[in-house]
TORKOL-4160 file (C-alpha; in steps of 0.2 Angstrom, whole numbers, padded with zeros to 4 digits, m for minus):
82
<pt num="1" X="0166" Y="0133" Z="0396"/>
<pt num="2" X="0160" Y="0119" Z="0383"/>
<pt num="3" X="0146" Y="0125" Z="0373"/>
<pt num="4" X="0128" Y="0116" Z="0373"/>
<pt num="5" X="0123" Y="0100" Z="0364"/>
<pt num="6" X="0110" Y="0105" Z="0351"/>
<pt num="7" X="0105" Y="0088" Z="0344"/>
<pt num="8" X="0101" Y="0079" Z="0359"/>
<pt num="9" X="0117" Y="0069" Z="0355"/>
<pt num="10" X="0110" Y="0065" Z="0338"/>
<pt num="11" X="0118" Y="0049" Z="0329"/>
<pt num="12" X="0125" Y="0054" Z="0313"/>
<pt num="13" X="0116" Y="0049" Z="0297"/>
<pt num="14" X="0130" Y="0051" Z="0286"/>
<pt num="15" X="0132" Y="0036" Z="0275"/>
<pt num="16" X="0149" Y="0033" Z="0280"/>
<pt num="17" X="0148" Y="0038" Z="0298"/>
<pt num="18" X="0133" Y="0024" Z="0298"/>
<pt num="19" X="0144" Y="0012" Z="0288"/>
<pt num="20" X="0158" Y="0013" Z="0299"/>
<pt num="21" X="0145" Y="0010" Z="0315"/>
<pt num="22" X="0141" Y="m0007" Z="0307"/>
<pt num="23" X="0155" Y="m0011" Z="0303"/>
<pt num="24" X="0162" Y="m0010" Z="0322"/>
<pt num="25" X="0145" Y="m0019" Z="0327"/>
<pt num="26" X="0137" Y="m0007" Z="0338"/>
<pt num="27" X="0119" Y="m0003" Z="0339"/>
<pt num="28" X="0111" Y="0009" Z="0325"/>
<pt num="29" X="0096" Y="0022" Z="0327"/>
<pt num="30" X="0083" Y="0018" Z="0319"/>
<pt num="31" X="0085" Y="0032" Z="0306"/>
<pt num="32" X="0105" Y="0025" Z="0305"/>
<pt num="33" X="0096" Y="0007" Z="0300"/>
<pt num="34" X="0086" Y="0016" Z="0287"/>
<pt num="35" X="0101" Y="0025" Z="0279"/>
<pt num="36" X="0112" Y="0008" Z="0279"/>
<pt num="37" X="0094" Y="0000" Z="0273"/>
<pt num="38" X="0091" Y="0013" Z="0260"/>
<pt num="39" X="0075" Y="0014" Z="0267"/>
<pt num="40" X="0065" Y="0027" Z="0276"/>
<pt num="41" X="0064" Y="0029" Z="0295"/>
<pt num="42" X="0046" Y="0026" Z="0296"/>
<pt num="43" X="0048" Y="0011" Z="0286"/>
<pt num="44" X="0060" Y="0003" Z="0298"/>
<pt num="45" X="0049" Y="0009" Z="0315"/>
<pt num="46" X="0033" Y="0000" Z="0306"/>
<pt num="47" X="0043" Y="m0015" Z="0304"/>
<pt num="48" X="0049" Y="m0012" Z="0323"/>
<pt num="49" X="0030" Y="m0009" Z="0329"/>
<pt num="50" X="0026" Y="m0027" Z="0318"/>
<pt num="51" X="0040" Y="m0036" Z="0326"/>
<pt num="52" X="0048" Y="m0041" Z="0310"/>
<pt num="53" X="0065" Y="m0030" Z="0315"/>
<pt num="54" X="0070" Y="m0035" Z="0333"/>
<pt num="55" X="0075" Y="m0020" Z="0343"/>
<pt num="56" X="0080" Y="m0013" Z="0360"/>
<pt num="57" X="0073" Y="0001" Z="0369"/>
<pt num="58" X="0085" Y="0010" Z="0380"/>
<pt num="59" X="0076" Y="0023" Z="0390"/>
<pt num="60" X="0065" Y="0032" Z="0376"/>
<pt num="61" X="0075" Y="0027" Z="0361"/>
<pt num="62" X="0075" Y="0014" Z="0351"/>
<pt num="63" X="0093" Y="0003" Z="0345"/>
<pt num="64" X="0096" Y="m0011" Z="0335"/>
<pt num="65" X="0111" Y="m0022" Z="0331"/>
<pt num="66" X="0118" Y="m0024" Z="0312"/>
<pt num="67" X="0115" Y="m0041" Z="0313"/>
<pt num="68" X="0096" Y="m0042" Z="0316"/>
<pt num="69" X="0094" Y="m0027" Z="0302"/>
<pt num="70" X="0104" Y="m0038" Z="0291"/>
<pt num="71" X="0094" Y="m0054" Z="0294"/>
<pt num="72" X="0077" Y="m0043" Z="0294"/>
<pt num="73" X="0084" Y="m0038" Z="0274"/>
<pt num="74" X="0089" Y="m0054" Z="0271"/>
<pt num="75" X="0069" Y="m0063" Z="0275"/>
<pt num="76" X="0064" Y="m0048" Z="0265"/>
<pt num="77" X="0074" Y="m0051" Z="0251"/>
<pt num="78" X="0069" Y="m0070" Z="0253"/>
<pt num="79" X="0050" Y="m0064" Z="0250"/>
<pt num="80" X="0051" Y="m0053" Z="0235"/>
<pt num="81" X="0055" Y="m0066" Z="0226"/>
<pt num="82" X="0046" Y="m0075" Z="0212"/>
């Protein structure tokens, strides 16, 4: 008997467990995008909520891809500049 799932199927949030997902291109949580960001998660939903950071939702979760967190950086970076 395989035991139970506790995490709900959590993504891992380890830096290089997140490293390695964006590096393979696929679709990061939103706390994933805020490890790789080195931002926190409520940081990256409120841009999500603005429509700053495109994302999916897939059922009741919430994706995006490495290359809209990257470009969402990228404009930010853009801004803060003087």
């Amino acid at each position: 008997m395989t035991p139970k799932a506790t995490w709900r199927d959590a993504p891992s949030t380890d830096p290089a467990d997140v490293a390695d997902v964006v590096l393979r291109g696929q679709y990061l949580s939103p706390q994933q995008a805020a490890v790789f960001a080195q931002l926190s998660p409520r940081t990256v939903l409120k841009a999500i909520r603005q429509g700053k950071l495109v994302a999916a939702r897939v059922g009741n979760r919430v994706r995006i891809r490495p290359d809209a967190l990257r470009a969402w950086l990228e404009r930010a970076e853009g801004g803060s500049r003087r």
